[in-house]
C-alpha positions as CSV (number, residue, x, y, z in Angstrom):
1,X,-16.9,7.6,-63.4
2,X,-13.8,7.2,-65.6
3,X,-10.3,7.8,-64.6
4,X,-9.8,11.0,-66.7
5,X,-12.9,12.2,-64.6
6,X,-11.5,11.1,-61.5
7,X,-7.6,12.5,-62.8
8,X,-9.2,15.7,-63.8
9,X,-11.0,15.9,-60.7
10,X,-7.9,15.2,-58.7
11,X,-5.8,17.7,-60.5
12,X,-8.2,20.3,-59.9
13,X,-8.0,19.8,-55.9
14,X,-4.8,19.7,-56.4
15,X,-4.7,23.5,-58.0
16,X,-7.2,24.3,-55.5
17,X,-4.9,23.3,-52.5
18,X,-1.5,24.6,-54.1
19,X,-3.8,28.1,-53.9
20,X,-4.5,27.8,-50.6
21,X,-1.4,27.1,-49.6
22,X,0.6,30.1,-51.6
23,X,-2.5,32.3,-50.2
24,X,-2.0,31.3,-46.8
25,X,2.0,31.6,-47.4
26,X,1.3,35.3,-48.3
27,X,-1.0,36.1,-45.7
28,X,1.6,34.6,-43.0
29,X,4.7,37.1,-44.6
30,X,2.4,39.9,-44.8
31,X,1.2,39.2,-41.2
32,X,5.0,38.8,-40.1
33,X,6.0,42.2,-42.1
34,X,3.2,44.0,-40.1
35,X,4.5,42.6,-37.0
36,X,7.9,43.3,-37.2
37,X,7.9,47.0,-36.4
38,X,5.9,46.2,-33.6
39,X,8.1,43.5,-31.9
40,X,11.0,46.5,-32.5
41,X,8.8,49.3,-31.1
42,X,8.0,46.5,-28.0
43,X,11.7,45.7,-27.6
44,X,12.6,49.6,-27.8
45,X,10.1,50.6,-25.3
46,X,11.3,47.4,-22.7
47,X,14.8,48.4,-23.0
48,X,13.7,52.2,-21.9
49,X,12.0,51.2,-19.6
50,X,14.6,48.5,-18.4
51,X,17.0,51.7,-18.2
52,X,14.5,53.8,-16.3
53,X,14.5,51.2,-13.4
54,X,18.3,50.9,-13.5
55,X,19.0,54.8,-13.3
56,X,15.8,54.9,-10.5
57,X,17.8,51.7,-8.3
58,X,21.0,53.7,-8.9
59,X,20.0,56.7,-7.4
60,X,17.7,55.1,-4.7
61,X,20.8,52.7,-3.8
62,X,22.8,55.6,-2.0
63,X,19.4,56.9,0.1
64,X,18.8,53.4,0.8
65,X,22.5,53.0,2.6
66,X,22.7,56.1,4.1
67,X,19.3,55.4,5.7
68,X,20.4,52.0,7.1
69,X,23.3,53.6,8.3
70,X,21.4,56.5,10.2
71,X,18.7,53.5,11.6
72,X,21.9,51.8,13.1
73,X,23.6,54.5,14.6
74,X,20.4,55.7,16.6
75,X,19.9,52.1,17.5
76,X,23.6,52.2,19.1
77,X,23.0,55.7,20.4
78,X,19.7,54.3,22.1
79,X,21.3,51.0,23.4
80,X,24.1,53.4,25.0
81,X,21.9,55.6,26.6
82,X,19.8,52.8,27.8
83,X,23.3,50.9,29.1
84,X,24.1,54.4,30.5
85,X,20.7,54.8,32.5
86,X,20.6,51.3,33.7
87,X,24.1,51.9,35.6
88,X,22.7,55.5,36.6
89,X,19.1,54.2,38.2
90,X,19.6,50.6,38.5
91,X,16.1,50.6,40.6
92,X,13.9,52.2,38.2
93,X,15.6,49.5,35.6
94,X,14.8,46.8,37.5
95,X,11.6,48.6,38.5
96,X,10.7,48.9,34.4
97,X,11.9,45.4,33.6
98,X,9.7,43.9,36.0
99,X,6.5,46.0,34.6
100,X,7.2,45.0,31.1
101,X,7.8,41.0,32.5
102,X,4.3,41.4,34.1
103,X,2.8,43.0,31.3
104,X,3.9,40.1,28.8
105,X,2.7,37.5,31.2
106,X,-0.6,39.0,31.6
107,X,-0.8,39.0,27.9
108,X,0.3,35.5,27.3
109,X,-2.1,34.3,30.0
110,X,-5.1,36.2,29.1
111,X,-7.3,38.0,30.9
């Protein structure tokens, strides 16, 4: 083989490979354009949805307080009345307390 064959050759790979290339260069940018509106309609649909969960945690945050707030007052409404009856019927306190103690043991004993 003589070096014009193999130069020939080589500059024929060469123009092969700088077609490739510019083809594959093309099909990335047209793959990128077609992508684009995409990644905006994506980013678009998280930001209304990202809005959607702060206006639901807004209004839930209120209801949420004013629940905890109505759990803790009947839990100091119930610890007063059970305060109360305690100093009312100190027996049947002591009476319950002891039911309850033998209860739990005879759990934590078995049967």
């Amino acid at each position: 083989m003589s070096s014009d064959t193999v130069q020939r050759a080589a500059d024929t790979l060469a123009r092969q490979a700088g077609s490739t290339v510019q083809d594959a260069r093309e099909r990335a940018k047209r793959v990128a354009e077609a992508a684009s509106p995409l990644a905006e309609k994506a980013k678009s649909t998280i930001d209304e949805m990202s809005e959607s969960a702060r206006e639901a945690v807004d209004k839930a945050a209120p209801q949420a307080k004013q629940m905890a707030d109505d759990l803790y007052s009947r839990g100091e409404q119930a610890s007063r009345q059970a305060v109360q009856m305690t100093r009312e019927n100190p027996l049947v306190a002591l009476l319950m307390a002891g039911a309850v103690g033998f209860m739990v043991g005879y759990l934590i004993k078995g049967r």
